[in-house]
N, C-alpha and C positions, 0 to 999 in steps of 0.2 A: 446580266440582270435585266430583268423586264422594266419599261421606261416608269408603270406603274408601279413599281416597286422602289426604282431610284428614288423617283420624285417624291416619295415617302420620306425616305430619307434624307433629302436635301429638306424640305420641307419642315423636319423634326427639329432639324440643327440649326437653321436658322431662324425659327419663332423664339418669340420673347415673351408672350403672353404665358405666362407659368399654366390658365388653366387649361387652354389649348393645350399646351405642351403636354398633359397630361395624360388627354385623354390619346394626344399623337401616339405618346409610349407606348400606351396599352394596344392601340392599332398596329403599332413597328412591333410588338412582344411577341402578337400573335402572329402575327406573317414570318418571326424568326421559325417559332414551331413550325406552321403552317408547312414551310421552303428547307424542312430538315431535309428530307432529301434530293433537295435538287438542287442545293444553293454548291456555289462553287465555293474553293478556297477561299478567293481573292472576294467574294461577295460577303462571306462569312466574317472575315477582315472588317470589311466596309461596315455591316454589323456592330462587327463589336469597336472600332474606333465612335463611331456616332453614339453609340449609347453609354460608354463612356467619358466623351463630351458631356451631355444630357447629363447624365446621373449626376455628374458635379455640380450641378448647381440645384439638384434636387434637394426636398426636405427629407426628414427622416424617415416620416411611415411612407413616403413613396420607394424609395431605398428599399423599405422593408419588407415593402410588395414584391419588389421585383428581386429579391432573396431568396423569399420563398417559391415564387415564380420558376427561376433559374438553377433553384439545388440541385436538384435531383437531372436535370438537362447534362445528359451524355455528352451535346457539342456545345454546351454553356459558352458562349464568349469569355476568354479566359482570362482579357485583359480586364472586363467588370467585374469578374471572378475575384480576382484579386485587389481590385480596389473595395469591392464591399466588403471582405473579409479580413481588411483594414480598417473600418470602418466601427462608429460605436459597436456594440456585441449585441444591441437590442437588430442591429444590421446584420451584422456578421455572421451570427449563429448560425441559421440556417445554412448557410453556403461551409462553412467550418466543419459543421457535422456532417456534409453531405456529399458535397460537390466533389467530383470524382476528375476535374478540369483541375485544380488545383494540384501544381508541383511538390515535392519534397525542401525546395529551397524557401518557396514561400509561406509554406508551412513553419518553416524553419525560424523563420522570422518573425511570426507571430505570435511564435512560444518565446521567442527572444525579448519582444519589443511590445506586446501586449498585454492587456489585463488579464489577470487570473479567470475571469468566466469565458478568455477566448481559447487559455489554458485549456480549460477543463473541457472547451468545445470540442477540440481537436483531438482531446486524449479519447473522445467517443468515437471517432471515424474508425468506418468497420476496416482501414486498410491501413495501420500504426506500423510502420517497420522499427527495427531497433533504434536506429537513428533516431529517428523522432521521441521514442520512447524513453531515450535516456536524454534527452532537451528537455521534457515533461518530467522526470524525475528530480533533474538540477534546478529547473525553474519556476516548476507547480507547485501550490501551497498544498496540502492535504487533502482539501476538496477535489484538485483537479487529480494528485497520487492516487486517489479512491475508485475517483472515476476511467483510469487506466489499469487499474489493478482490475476492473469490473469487469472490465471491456475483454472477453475472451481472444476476440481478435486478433488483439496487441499483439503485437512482438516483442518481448520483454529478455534485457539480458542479467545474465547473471548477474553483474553490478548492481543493476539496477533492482532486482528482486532484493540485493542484501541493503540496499537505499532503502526500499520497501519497508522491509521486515525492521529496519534499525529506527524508522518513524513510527510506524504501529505499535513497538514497544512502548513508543512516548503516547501514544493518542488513540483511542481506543475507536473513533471514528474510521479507524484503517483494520482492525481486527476481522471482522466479519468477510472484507471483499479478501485480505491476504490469504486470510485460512480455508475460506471456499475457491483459491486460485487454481486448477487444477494442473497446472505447469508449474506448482510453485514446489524450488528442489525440499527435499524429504527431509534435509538439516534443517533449513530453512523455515520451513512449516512446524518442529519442533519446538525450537527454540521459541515459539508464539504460545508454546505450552501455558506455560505458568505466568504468561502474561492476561489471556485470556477470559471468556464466562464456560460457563460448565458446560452448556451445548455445544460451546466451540471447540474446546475440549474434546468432547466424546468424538467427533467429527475426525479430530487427529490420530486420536487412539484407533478409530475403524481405518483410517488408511493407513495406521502402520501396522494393524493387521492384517491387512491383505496386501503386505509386500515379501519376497522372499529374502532368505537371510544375507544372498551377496547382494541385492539391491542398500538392503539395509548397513552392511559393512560399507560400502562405497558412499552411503550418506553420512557414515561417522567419519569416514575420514575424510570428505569435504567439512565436517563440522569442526575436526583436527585444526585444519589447517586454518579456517576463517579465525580460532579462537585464537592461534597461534598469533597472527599478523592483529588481532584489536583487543587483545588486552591488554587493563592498562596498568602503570606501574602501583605500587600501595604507599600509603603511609607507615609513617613512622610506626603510630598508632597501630595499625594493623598486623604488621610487621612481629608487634611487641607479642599482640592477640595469638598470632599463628603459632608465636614460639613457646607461645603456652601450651596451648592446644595440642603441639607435636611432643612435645614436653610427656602431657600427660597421655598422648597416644603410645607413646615409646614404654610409658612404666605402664599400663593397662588399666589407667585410673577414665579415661575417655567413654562418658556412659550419657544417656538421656538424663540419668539421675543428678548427674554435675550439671548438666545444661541448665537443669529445672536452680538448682543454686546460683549460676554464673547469673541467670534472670533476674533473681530475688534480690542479687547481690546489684542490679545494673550495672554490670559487665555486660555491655551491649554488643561490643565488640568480640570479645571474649566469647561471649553467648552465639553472634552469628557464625563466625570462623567455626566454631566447635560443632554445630549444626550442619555447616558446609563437609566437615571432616566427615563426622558420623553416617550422613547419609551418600557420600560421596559427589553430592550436588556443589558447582563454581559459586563462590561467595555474590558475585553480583545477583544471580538468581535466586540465592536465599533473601538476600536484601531487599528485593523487590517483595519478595512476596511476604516478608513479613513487614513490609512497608505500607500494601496493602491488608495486611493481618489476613491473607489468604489462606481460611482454614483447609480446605477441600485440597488446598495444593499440599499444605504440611501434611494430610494426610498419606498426599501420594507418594511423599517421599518417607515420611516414618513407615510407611507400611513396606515400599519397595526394600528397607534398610531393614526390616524387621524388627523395627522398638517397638516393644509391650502396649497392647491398647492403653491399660490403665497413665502410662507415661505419657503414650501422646494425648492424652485427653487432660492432662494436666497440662504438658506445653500448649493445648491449643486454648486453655482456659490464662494462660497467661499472657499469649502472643493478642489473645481476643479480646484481652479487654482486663484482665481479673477479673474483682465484686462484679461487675456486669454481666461476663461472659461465665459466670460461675453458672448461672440458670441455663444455661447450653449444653451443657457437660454431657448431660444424657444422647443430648441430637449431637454431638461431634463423636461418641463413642457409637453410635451406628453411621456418624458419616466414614470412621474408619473401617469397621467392619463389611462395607459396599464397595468399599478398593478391592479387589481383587491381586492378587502377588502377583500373578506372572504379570498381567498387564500392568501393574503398577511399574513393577522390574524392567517393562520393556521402554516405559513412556522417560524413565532419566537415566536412559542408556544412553541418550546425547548430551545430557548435562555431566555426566560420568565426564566425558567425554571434554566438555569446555572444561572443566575443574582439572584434566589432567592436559591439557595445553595452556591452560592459566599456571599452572606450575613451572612447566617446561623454561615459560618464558620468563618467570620471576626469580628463575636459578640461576 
C-alpha cells in the first residue's frame, strides 16, 4: 500500500474530532472504490478493520450513508457488511437486500435475532436458498412470508410452500403473492380456491387448464396425502351431524331440498356436513366458505354437484343473509348460470379429493 494511502488510514483511526472524522470516511470510502482493482488482500483487510473501528462510534445517518454506499460493492468489506446489517434496519436495509459480501450464516442470524423489517429485508435478496427460506417462514411475521412469496428468486420448499398456503388461508394479505407463485405445487394453489377473490380465482382455473391430465393426477395425490397427515379429529357434535347425514345418504332422502330444511331448522351442523356430502367438498372447506357467506364459491360447488339452479338460489339466499339477501336472488341465479360444469367439475377435484382423505383418516 502506497504511504499516501496508509497515512489515510492511520490518520482516520486515530482522530477524535467526530466532524473531521467524517469527512476522513468519505475520503477512505472513496480511495476503497477508487483501489478496487489494485488493492491487495492484506490491504483490503486493513480497509475493512479500520472502518469498522470508525463506524462504531459513528451516528446513525452516517452508518446509513455508508450502507447505501457499500450495497451493491462486489468487494464490500465484509466485516462492516456485517456489522451494519446488524445494526438498526433504518442501517441495515440496504446492505440486507443487497449486499452480495454477506454469508449464508450471517444471514442466518438475522432472521434469528432480528426485527421483522430485517426479516422481510432479507426475504427480498435476489439470491434466498432454501435454507434461508425456510428460517423466513419459521420466523417472518406475514409481511416478511409476502415478501418471500413475491420474490421469484426464492428458493422455496415444499414445507415451506404448505407453511405458505396454511397462513394465506388465515390472512388474506398472503392471497395474491401465493396464488400468482408460479412455483407454487398445483395441490397447493387449489386449495387457495375457496379461500380467495374472484380474480384470483379465475387465475387458478386458467392454470389448471393449461395442465395435462397426469400432471393433474400427480397434484391429487400430493393433495391425498397432505390431507391425510392434517386433518383433524371431529367432535362429538359432528360426529352426531355425519351420522345423520350418512343415515339419510344410505335411504336416498339426502337432497338440496333437506339442506334447505336442516337451515330453517338451525341444524348448522347438520346443514354443513350434509352440503360437504352432497357436493363431495371436505367440511372444513364448506365451513369456511359459508363462514364467509361465499356465494360465488357455493355456486361452484352446487353447479359442479349439479343441484337445480332454483335450489341453489334458495341456499344461497339463506347462506347470504335471508330478508336481506332475498333482493339478490335474481343476481345469484345468473351468478349460477356463469359457472360453467366442466370447469366447475374440475376446480373441487381436489377438495373431492381432501373430503376423501378426511375420511380415510377419521375411520
Amino acid at each position: 500500500m502506497s504511504h499516501g494511502r496508509f497515512a489515510k488510514l492511520v490518520e482516520l483511526a486515530r482522530l477524535s474530532d467526530s466532524d473531521r472524522r467524517r469527512d476522513l470516511l468519505r475520503e477512505v470510502t472513496d480511495l476503497f472504490f477508487e483501489t478496487s482493482n489494485s488493492r491487495s488482500e492484506r490491504e483490503s483487510a486493513l480497509f475493512d478493520d479500520v472502518l469498522q473501528l470508525v463506524a462504531a462510534e459513528m451516528q446513525e445517518e452516517v452508518l446509513a450513508e455508508l450502507s447505501h454506499t457499500f450495497a451493491d460493492a462486489a468487494d464490500a468489506p465484509v466485516g462492516l457488511m456485517r456489522d451494519l446489517a446488524n445494526h438498526s434496519f433504518e442501517v441495515a436495509g440496504p446492505v440486507l437486500q443487497r449486499s452480495k459480501v454477506l454469508d449464508e450464516e450471517t444471514l442466518l442470524k438475522v432472521v434469528n435475532y432480528q426485527s421483522q423489517q430485517h426479516i422481510k429485508a432479507v426475504a427480498q435478496r435476489p439470491d434466498v436458498n432454501e435454507t434461508l427460506s425456510d428460517a423466513i417462514v419459521r420466523f417472518g411475521d406475514d409481511h416478511a412470508l409476502d415478501a418471500l412469496i413475491r420474490n421469484d428468486r426464492a428458493k422455496i420448499t415444499r414445507a415451506g410452500m404448505e407453511t405458505a398456503v396454511d397462513r394465506a388461508r388465515r390472512n388474506a394479505l398472503l392471497h395474491e403473492g401465493v396464488v400468482k407463485r408460479s412455483d407454487l405445487p398445483l395441490d397447493l394453489l387449489n386449495e387457495m380456491y375457496f379461500v380467495v377473490e374472484t380474480r384470483l380465482r379465475d387465475q387458478i382455473m386458467q392454470r389448471n387448464a393449461s395442465v395435462d391430465p397426469a400432471t393433474l393426477d400427480a397434484a391429487l395425490s400430493k393433495a391425498r396425502e397432505r390431507m391425510r397427515q392434517t386433518t383433524s379429529d371431529v367432535s362429538a357434535e359432528a360426529r352426531k351431524a355425519m351420522t345423520y347425514i350418512e343415515s339419510k345418504k344410505n335411504s336416498g332422502e339426502l337432497s338440496a331440498r333437506l339442506l334447505v330444511s336442516l337451515y330453517r331448522e338451525a341444524k348448522q351442523a347438520h346443514f354443513l356436513y350434509g352440503l360437504a356430502e352432497l357436493t363431495g367438498i371436505d367440511h372444513q372447506t364448506v365451513a369456511g366458505m359459508l363462514e364467509r357467506r361465499d356465494i360465488e364459491g357455493l355456486a361452484m360447488i352446487c353447479r359442479a354437484a349439479n343441484i337445480e339452479r332454483p335450489l341453489f338460489v334458495t341456499l344461497a339466499v339463506l347462506v347470504g343473509g335471508g330478508d336481506e339477501a332475498m333482493t339478490r336472488a335474481e343476481e345469484f341465479g345468473r351468478m349460477y348460470n356463469n359457472v360453467p360444469v366442466e370447469a366447475a367439475q374440475r376446480a373441487v377435484r381436489f377438495f373431492k379429493v381432501r373430503k376423501s382423505a378426511g375420511e380415510s383418516r377419521a375411520a
